[in-house]
Every structure is written in C-alpha cells, then in structure tokens.
TORZA-823393 format. One line per field, with one value per residue (C-alpha): residue number from 0; residue in three letters; x, y, z. Coordinates in pm, 1 decimal. Layout:
BEGIN
i = [NUM/...] $
aa = [ALA/...] $
x = [X/...] $
y = [Y/...] $
z = [Z/...] $
This chain:
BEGIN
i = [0/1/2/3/4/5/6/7/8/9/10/11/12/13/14/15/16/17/18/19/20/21/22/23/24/25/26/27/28/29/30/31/32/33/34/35/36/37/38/39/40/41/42/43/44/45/46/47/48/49/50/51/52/53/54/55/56/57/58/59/60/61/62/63/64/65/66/67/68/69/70/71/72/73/74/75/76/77/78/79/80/81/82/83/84/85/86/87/88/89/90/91/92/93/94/95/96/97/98/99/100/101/102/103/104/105/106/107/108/109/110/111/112/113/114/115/116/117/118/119/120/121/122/123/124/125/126/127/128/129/130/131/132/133/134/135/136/137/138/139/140/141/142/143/144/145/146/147/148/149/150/151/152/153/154/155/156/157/158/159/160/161/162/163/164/165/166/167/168/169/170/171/172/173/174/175/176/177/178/179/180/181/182/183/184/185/186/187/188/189/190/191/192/193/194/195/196/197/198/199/200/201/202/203/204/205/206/207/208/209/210/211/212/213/214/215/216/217/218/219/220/221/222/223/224/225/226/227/228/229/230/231/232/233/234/235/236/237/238/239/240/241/242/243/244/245/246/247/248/249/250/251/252/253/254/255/256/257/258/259/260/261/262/263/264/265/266/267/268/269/270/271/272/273/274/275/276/277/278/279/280/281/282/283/284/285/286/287/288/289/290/291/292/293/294/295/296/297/298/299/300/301/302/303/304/305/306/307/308/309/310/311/312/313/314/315/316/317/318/319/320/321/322/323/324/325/326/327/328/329/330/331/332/333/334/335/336/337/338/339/340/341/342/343/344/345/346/347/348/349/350/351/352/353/354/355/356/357/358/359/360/361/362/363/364/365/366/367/368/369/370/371/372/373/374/375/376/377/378/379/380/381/382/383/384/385/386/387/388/389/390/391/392/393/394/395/396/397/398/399/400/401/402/403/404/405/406/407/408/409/410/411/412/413/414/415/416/417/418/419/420/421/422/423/424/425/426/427/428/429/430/431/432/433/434/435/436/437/438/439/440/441/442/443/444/445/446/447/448/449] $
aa = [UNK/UNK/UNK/UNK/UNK/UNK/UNK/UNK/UNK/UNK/UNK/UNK/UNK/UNK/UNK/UNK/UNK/UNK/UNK/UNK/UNK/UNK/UNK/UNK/UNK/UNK/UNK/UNK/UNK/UNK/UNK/UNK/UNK/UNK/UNK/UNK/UNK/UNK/UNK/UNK/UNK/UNK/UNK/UNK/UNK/UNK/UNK/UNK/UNK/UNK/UNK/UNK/UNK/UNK/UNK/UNK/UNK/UNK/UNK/UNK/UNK/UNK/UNK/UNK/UNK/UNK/UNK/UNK/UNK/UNK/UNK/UNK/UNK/UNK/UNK/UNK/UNK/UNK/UNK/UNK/UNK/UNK/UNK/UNK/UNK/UNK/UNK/UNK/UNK/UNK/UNK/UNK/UNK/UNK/UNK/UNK/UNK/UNK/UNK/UNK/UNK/UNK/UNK/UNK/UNK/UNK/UNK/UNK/UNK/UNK/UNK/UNK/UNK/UNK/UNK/UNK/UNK/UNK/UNK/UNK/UNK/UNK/UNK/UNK/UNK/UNK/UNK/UNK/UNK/UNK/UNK/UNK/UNK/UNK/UNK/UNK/UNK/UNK/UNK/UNK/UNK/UNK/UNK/UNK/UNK/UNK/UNK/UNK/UNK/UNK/UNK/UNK/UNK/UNK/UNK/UNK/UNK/UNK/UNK/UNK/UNK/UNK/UNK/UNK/UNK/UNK/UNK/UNK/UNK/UNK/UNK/UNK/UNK/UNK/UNK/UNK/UNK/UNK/UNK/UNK/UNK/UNK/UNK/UNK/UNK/UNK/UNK/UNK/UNK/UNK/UNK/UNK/UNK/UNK/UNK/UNK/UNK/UNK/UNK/UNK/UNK/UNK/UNK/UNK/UNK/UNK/UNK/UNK/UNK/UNK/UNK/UNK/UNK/UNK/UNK/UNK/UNK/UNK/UNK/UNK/UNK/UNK/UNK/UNK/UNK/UNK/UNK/UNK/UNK/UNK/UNK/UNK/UNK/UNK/UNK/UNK/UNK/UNK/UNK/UNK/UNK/UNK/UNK/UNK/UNK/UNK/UNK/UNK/UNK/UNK/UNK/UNK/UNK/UNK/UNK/UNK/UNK/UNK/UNK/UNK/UNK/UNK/UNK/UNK/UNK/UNK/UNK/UNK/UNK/UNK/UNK/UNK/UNK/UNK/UNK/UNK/UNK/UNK/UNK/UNK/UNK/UNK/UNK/UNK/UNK/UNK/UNK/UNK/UNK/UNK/UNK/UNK/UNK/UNK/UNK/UNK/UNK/UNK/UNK/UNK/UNK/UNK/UNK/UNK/UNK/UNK/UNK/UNK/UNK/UNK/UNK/UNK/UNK/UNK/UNK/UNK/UNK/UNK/UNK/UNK/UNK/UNK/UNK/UNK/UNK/UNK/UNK/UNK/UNK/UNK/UNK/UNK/UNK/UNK/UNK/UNK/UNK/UNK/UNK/UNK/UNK/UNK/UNK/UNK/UNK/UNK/UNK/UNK/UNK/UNK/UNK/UNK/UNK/UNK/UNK/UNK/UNK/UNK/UNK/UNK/UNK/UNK/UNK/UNK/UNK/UNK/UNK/UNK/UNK/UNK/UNK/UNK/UNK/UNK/UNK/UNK/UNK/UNK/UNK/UNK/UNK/UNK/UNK/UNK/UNK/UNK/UNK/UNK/UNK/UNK/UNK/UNK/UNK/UNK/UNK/UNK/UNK/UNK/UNK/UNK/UNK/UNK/UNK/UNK/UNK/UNK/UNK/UNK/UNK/UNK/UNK/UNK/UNK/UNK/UNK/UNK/UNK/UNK/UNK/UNK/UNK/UNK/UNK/UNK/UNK/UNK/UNK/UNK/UNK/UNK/UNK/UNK/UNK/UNK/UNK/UNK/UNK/UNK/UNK/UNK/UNK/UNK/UNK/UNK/UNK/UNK/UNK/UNK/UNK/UNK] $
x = [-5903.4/-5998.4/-6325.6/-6433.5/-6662.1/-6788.8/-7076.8/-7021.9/-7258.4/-7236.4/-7436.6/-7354.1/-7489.0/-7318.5/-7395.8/-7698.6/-8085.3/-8214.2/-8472.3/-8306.4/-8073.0/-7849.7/-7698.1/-7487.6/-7468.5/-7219.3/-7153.8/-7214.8/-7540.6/-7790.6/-8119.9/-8224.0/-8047.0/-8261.5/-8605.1/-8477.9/-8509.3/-8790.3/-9017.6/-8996.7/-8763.7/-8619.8/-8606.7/-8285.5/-8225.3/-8605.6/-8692.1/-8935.2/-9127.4/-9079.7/-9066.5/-8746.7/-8827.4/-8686.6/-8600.1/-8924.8/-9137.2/-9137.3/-9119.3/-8781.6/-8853.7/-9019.8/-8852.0/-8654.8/-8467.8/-8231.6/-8072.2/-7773.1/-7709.1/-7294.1/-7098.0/-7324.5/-7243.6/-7001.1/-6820.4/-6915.4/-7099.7/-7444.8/-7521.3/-7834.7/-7934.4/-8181.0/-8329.4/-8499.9/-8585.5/-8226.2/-8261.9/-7924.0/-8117.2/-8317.8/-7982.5/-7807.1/-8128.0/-8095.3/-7722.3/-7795.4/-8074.0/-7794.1/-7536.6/-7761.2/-7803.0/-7449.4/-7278.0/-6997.2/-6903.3/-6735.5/-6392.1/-6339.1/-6306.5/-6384.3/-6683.9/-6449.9/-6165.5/-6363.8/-6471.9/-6107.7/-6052.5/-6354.2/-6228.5/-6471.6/-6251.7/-5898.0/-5730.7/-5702.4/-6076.7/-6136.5/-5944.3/-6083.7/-6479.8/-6312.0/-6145.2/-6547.4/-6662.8/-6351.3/-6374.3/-6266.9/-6360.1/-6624.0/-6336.5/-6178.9/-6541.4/-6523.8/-6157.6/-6210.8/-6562.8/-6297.3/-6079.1/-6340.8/-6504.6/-6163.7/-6041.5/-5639.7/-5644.4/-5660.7/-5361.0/-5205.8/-5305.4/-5242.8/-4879.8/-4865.8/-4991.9/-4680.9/-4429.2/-4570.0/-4492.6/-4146.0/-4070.7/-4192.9/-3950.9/-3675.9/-3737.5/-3785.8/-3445.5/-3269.4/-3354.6/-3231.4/-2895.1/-2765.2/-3086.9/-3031.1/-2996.3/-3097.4/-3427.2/-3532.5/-3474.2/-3661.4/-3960.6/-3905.0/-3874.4/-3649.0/-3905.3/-4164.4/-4001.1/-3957.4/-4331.9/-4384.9/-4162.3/-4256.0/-4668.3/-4547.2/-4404.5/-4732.0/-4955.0/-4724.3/-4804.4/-5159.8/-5106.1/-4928.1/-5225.2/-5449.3/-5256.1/-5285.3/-5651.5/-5695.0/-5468.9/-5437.9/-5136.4/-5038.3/-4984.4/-4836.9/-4847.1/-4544.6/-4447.3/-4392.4/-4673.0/-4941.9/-4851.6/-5155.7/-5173.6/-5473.0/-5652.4/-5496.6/-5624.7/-5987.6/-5911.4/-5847.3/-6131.7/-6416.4/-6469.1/-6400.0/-6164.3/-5915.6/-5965.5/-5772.0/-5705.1/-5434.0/-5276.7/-4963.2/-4958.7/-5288.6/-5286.8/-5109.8/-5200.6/-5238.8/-5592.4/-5618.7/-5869.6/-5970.8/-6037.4/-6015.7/-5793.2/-5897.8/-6053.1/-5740.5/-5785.7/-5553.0/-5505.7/-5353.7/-5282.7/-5254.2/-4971.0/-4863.8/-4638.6/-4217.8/-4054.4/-3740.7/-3798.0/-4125.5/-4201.8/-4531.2/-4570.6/-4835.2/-4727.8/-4368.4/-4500.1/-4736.1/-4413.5/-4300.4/-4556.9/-4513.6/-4193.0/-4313.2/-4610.5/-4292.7/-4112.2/-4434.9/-4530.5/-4556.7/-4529.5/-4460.7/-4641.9/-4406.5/-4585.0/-4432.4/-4537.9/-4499.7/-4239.4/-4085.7/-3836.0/-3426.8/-3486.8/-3816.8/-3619.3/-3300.3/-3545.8/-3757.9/-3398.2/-3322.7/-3668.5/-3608.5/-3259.1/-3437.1/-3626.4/-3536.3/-3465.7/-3588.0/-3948.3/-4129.2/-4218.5/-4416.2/-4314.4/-4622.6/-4605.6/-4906.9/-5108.3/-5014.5/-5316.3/-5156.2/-4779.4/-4948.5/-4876.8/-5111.9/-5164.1/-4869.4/-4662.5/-4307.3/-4087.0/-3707.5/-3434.9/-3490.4/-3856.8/-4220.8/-4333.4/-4733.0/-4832.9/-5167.8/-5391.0/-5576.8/-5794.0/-5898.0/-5886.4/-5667.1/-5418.2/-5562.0/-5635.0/-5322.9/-5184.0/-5472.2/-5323.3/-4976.9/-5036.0/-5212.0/-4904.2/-4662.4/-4853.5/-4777.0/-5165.9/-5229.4/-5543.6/-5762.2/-5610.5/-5962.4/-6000.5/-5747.9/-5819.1/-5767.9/-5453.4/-5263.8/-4876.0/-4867.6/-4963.3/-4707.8/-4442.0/-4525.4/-4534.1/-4193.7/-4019.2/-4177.6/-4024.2/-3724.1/-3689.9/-3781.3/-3509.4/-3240.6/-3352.6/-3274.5/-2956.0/-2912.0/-2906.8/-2608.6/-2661.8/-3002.3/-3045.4/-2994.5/-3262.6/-3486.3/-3496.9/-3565.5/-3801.6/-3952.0/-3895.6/-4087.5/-4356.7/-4408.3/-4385.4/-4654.9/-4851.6/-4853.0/-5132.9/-5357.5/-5322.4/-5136.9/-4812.6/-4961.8/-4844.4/-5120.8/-4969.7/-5022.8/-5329.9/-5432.8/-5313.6/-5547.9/-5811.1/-5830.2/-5826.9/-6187.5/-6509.5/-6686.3/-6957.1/-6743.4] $
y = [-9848.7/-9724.2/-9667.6/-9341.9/-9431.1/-9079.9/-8902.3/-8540.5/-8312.7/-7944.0/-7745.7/-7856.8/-7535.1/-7235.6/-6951.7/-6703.7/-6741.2/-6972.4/-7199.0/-7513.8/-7551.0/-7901.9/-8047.4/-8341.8/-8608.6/-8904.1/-9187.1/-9521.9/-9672.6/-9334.6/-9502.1/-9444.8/-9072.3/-9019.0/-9136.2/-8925.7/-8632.0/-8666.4/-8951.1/-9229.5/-9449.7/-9354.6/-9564.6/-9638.4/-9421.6/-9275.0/-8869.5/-8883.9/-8576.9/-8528.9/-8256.4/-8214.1/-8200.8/-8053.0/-8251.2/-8142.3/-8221.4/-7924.1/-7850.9/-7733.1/-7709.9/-7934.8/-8060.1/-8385.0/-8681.9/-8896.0/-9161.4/-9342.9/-9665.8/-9807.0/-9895.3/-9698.7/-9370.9/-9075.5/-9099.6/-9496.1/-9484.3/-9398.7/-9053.2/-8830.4/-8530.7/-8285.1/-8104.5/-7804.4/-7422.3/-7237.4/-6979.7/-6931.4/-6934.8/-7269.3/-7440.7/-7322.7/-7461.8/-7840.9/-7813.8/-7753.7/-8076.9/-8300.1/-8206.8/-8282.9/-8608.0/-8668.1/-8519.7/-8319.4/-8073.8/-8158.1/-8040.8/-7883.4/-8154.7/-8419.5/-8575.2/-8630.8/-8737.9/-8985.1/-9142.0/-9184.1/-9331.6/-9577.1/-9653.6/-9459.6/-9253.3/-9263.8/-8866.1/-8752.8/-8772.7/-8652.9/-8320.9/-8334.2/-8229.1/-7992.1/-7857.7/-7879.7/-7649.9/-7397.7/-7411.0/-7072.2/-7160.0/-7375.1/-7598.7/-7603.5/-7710.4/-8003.6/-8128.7/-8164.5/-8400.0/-8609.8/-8628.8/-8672.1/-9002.5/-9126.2/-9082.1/-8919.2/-9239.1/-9489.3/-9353.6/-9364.5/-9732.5/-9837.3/-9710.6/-9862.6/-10168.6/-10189.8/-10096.3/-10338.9/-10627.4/-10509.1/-10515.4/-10855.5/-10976.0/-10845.4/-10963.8/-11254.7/-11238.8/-11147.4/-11460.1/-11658.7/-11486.6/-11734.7/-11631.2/-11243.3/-11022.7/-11328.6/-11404.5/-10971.7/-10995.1/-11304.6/-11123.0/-10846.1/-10586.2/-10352.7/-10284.2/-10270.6/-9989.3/-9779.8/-9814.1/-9679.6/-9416.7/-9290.2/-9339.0/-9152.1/-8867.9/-8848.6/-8865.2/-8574.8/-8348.2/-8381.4/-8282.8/-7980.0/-7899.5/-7980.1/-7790.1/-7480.4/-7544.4/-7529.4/-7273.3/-7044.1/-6829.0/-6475.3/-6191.9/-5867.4/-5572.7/-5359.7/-5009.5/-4624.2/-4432.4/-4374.2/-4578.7/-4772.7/-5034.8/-4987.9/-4954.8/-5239.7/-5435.8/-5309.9/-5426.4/-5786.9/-5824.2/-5617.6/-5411.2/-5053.5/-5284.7/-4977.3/-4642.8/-4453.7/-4104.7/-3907.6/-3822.2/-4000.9/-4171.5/-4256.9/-4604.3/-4586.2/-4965.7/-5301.2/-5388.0/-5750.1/-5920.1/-6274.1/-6381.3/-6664.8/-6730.4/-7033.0/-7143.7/-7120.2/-6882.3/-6615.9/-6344.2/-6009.9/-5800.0/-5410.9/-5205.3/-4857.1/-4672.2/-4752.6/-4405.4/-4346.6/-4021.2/-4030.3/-3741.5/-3848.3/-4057.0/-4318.0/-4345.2/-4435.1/-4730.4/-4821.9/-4863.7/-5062.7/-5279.3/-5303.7/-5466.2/-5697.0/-5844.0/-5864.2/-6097.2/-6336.1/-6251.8/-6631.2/-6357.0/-6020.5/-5775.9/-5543.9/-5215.4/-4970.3/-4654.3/-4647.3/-4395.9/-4309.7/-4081.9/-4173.2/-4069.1/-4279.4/-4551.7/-4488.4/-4506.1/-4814.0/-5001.0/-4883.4/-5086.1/-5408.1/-5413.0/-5487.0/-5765.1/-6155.6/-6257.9/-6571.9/-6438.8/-6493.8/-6129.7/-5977.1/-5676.6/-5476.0/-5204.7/-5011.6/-4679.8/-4780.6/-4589.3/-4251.1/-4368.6/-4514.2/-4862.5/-5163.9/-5486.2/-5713.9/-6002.1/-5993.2/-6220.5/-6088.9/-6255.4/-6337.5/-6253.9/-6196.7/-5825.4/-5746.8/-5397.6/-5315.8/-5054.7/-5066.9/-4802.7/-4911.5/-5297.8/-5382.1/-5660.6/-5746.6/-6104.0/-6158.6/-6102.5/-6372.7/-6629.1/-6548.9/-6578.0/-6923.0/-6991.2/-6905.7/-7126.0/-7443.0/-7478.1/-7701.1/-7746.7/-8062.9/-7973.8/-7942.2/-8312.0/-8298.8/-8399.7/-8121.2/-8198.3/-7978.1/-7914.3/-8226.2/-8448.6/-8286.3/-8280.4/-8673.8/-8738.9/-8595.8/-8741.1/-9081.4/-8994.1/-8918.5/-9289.2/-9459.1/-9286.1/-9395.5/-9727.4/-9741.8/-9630.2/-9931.4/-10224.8/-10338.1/-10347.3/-10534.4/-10419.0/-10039.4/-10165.1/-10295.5/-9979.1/-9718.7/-9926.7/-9899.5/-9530.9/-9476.3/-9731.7/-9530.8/-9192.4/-9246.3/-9403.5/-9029.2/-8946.2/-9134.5/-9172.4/-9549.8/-9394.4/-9089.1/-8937.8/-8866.7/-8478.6/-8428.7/-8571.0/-8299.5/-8018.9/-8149.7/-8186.6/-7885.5/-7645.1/-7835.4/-7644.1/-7730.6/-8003.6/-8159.0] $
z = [-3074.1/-2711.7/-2618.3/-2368.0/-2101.5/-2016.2/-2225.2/-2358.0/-2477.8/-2697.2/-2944.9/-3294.4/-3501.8/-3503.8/-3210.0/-3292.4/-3395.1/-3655.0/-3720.6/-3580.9/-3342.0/-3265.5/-2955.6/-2984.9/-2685.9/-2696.5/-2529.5/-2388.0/-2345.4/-2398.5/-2476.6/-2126.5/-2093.1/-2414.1/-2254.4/-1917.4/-2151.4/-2372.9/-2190.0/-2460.4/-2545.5/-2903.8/-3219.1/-3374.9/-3692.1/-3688.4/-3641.4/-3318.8/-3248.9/-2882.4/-2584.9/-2393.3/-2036.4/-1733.3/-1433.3/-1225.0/-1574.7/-1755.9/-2108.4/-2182.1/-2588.4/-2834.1/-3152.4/-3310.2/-3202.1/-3324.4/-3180.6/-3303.6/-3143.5/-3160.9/-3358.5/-3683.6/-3558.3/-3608.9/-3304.3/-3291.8/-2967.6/-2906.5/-3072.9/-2988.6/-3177.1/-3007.6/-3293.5/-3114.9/-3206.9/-3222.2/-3044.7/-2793.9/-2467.8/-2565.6/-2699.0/-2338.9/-2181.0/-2379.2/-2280.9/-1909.6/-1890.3/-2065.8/-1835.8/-1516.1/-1660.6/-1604.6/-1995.3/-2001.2/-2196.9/-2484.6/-2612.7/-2928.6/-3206.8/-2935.8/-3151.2/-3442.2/-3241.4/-3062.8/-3440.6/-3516.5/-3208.4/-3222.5/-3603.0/-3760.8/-3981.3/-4017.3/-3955.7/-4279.4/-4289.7/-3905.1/-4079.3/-4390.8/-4112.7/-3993.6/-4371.2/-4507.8/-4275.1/-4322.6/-4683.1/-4819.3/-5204.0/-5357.1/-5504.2/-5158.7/-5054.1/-5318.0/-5237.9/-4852.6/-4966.7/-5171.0/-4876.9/-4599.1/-4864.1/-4856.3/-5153.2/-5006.4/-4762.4/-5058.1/-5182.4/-4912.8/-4778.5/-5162.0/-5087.7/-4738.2/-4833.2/-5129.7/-4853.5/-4629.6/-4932.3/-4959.4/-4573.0/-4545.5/-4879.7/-4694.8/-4365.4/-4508.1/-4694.7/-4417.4/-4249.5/-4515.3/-4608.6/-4826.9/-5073.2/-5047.5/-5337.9/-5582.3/-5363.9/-5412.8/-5763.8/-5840.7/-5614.1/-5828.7/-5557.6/-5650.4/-5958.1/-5725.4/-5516.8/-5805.0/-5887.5/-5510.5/-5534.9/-5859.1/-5668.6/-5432.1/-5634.2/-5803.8/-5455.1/-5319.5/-5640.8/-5596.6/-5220.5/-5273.6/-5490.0/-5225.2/-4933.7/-5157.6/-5203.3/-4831.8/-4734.9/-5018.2/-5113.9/-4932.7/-5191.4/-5103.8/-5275.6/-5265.6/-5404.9/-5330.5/-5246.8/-5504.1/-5725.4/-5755.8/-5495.0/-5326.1/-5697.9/-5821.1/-5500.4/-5548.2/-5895.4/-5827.3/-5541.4/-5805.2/-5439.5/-5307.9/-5071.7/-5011.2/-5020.6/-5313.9/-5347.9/-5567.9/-5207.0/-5149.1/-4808.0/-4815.7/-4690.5/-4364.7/-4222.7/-4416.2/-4578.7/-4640.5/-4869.9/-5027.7/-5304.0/-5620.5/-5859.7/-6090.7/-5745.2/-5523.9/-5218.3/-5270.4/-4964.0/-5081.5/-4864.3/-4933.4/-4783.0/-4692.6/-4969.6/-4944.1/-4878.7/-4718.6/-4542.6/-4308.5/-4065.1/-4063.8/-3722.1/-3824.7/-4188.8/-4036.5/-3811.0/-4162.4/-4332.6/-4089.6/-4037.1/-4450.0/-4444.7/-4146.7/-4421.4/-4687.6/-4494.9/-4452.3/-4791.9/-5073.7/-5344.6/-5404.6/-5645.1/-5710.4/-5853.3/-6023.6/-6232.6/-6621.9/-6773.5/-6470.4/-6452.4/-6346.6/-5973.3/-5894.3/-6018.0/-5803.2/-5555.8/-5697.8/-5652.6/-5283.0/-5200.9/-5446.4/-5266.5/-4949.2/-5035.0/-4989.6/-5313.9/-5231.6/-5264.3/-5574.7/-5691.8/-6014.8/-6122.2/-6228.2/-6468.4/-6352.1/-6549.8/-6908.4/-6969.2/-6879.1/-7065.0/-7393.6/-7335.1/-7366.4/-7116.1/-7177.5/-7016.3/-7049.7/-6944.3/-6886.6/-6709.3/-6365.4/-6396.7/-6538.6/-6551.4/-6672.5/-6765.4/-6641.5/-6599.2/-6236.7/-6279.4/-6644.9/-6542.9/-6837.7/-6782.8/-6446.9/-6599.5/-6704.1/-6350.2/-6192.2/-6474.1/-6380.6/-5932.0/-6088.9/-6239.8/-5966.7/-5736.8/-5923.1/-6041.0/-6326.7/-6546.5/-6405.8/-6036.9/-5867.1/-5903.7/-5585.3/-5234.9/-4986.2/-4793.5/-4504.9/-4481.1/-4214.0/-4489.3/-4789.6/-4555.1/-4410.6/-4780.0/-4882.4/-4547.6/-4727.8/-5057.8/-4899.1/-4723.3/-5047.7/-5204.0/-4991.4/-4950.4/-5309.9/-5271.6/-5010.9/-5210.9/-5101.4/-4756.4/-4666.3/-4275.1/-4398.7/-4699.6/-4407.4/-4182.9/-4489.6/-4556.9/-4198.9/-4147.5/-4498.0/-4382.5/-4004.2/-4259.4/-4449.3/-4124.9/-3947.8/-4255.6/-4178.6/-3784.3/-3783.4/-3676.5/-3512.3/-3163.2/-2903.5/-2850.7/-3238.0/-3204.6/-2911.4/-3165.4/-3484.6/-3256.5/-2994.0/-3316.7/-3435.8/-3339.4/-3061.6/-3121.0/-3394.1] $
C-alpha cells in the first residue's frame, strides 16, 4: 500500500459547543510538529496534559494529547489528538496553529481512506466507520461494529481464499493437459466449488439482511383523501407526525417519518389524498408530487375505507390501475371500528390485506409484522453484519461467475476465467480488486475528520 507524505489536519467532533472538542493531525514524522505545538515532546500512547501554543507563545487552549506513532495507528502514520475545550472558536483556533505548521486540511473520509491505504483496514471496514456513525437503529448500530471488527471480511477472504485453491488446480491442469478432467476430480474440485457457491449463497443472504439494516425500506402510504393516512402514520411512529382533521385534502405535501420495525429502519412517507378532479392549486401539485413518491416507493400501503360504497370503489380502482404492479403493496382496510369489523390479516390472491383501526390502534401490529415480512426479515437476522448495495450486488456478480463456471466443465480455459472474474468479484468488497474512482466516491461521502 502507498504511503502519503503530506500531513492533514480537521476537527474530529461534530460542529457546536461541548465539553471536549477533537482535532485530528496525520502524517509522517509529527513528534516534533507535536512539541511545536504544545512545548514537550509527547509519549507514545500516554494522555499528556499540555497547553497548545500560538506561534509568538501564547496559549491557544489547554487540554489532552495523544500521540500515535506508525504503523499502530488508524490511518497507520503518526496520529495526534488535541483534546481541548469544544467550543467552535477554540477548535477553529487549534485548526489554524496546525495548519501554520505546515497540515492541510483534510478531505472528507481522508483519515479512513488513508488506513485502508496504509493496510489498516480493508474497505468493508473503512465503510463499516462511516455506517457506525450513520446508524439509524440500535441494531443497525450493532451490525456496522460486526462489520467494522471484521467479521463480513472473513467471509469474504474465507471465500477468496477457496477460489484462489481452485484457480491454482486449474492452472495447474491446464499446464498439464494430458491430466485434465481426471487431475480436478482426484483434487476434488468440482465438490469444492459447490461448497463455495452454496457459501456464497449463504454470505449474500446475510448481506441483503445487512443492506436493509443500513438503509432501511421506503413505505408509502397511498389512498383518497381522508381516508386515514395521516392517522395511520401517527399510528405507526406513536407521534402527532401529521396533522389529521375530518377535512378532506388536508395533507397537501408529503410528511416523511422514521421509524423501527423489529429493528429495521423503515421510512414512511405520508402523502396527499388521490382524487381525480383538483381545482384546488396546491392540492393539485400535492397529488402530483404523490405519484412522484409512488414511483420511488419499496412498498405501498394501500388504504382504503371499510364498507365503502360501489362508487368509492370505482374510484379506488382508477388509482390501483395506476400503479406499477411491480411494487409490493398492502392493502389496508382502515376504520373497522366505524364498519363493525375487527383487526385481521387476510391473505387473497395476489395479496395480503390487514384491517385496522388507526384511530383505535387496532391491527397496527399486525401491519409492522407484515412490512417485516415483506422485507425478507428473518428471526436471528440482527446477528448480521451491516453491508451496502456495492457489497450485495459484488456478491451476486460472484454468485453469478461461480455458476457458470460450473456450467464449464467441459471447457477448462472458459473454467479458468469464471473462475477469475468470480475471484476479481468478490475482491471489489473488500478493496483487492477496487478502482481508485470508486474509491473517491466511498470516501468523499465520509465526514470530515474521519
């Protein structure tokens, strides 16, 4: 891995007042940047009680350092932490003394790419920083501590280092034709690719898991005005989210909200009432911007009213003919209170339907186990490391290499290069294979000072 030769500086804690601030300095050789600032020279891996001084002498601030020397070090160079009062000014002030001793400032993510590059951490664990602090749910929180100990990267190296096996059996086959098919089955590794596809296929269902850990599922309620949508979202969140009123039209622009279902971060997002006929200016561009959220929309909760009468549901069919049937959708029966009915799920074909009552809160948990169920969740599932579409989609291209190559068999080159494209695949996770202008996206959408 490359090293930098320039140091960078930036304030690690998040802008405002607190107690403590950090700023973060990394680079080469910083023992004597760190006794240009504080007027001792620092002791590896000890908290020093020092004052940070200005260049004419002056105390700047007084507070903690750290100092890191290479390689044991995030970024695997020499690492100081100035531990000083965080207020903004004083944190600007630190910043300002480290750059006039020759720091830069750093780029977002820049600490963290710099410990992949300096073999620190391999990327799934430079994202899995930068997935901790982003965290949405306390099981995300727990997933992206998995992935950032490495638990995702063994599985992957465990499959890497199996490919790598097979790739060398066949190279080594194909210089020895005369041996061939006779030589693979001796080494037994047409047995052994079916145990790495059939890893694979289990690594890749634990990933989907994790990418819906981390970026949760969009829900979108849909219906006719007042029909219970905005009650049925302050239902769901336990909030006055949305206001509700018995005035038809009352939402005119989309409320969104977040929250947990069995620990997966589920974003609903409320909607103006379907109508066909608008005169109504801003409820018109409402609707609009309705069937905008629709199209973007992982499911659909489609609300309807109990005992409804023939021409609501003439109308209820004008909006369902609208919408891609390729979007998972609920129907929900809503105010069973007012028709007589009690909380049910029914399953017809084509589709699930629950009767609830939003107002009342009856059936609402029924309708949390069944957006669970939707989004593939399955019982034990938090045990997961947190994983991004990159790495499901790296994962399935792997699959999808493995799967061919065993459809190969009788021609060892074409063997050979599934075998490579799987190998460079499942490389992209974990940074082996990785292009530097991915590498700029990951990293530039880090915070600053990590």
């Amino acid at each position: 891995m490359r090293r930098q030769t320039d140091v960078i500086a930036a304030v690690a804690t998040a802008p405002g007042r607190g107690g403590v601030g950090i700023v973060r300095v990394s680079g080469p050789s910083l023992a004597d940047f760190a006794e240009a600032l504080s007027g001792r020279t620092p002791k590896p891996r000890h908290a020093g009680f020092v004052r940070f001084r200005a260049e004419n002498g002056e105390t700047i601030d007084e507070g903690i350092l750290l100092y890191f020397p290479a390689p044991a070090s995030f970024t695997g160079e020499d690492v100081l932490e100035l531990q000083g009062h965080g207020g903004p000014v004083v944190m600007q002030l630190l910043l300002a003394r480290c750059l006039e001793l020759g720091a830069r400032h750093a780029e977002p993510g820049e600490f963290s790419r710099r410990g992949f590059l300096n073999g620190r951490m391999d990327l799934a664990q430079a994202e899995a920083v930068a997935d901790l602090i982003e965290a949405s749910t306390a099981a995300a929180a727990r997933s992206a501590v998995r992935s950032l100990t490495g638990k995702f990267s063994d599985q992957i190296n465990r499959l890497k280092d199996e490919l790598i096996d097979l790739r060398m059996l066949v190279e080594a086959t194909l210089d020895f034709p005369e041996e061939e098919i006779d030589f693979l089955e001796r080494s037994r590794a047409f047995e052994r690719l079916a145990k790495v596809s059939e890893g694979l296929r289990e690594v890749l269902a634990g990933a989907q898991q994790g990418r819906l850990l981390r970026d949760g599922m969009r829900v979108v309620l849909v219906g006719r005005p007042n029909v219970g949508k905005s009650s049925l979202l302050n239902a769901l969140t336990g909030d006055e989210s949305a206001i509700v009123t018995e005035i038809a039209g009352t939402t005119r622009d989309t409320v969104r909200e977040t929250i947990q279902v069995h620990g997966i971060p589920v974003h609903i997002v409320d909607t103006a009432g379907l109508r066909e006929s608008v005169a109504d200016e801003v409820e018109r561009i409402g609707i609009e911007r309705t069937w905008s959220e629709i199209g973007r929309a992982d499911v659909i909760l489609r609300l309807v009213e109990a005992g409804r009468d023939g021409s609501e549901a003439e109308a209820e069919a004008g909006i369902d003919a609208r919408i891609d049937v390729a979007i998972p959708r609920v129907i929900v029966v809503n105010k069973i209170d007012l028709a007589g009915l009690g909380p049910a799920r029914e399953a017809f074909d084509g589709g699930v339907r629950i009767l609830l009552s939003a107002r009342k809160g009856e059936g609402v948990d029924l309708l949390r186990d069944e957006l669970a169920r939707i989004a593939g969740w399955r019982s034990g599932a938090e045990d997961v490391p947190l994983a991004r579409e990159r790495h499901v989609h790296a994962l399935q291209m792997t699959l999808e290499h493995v799967e061919r190559a065993e459809l190969r068999l009788d021609a060892l080159e074409l063997f050979a290069e599934e075998l490579r494209l799987a190998h460079e695949s499942l490389g992209e996770i974990t940074g082996e294979f990785t292009p530097d202008d991915l590498l700029g996206v990951i990293f530039s959408r880090f915070c600053i000072g990590k």
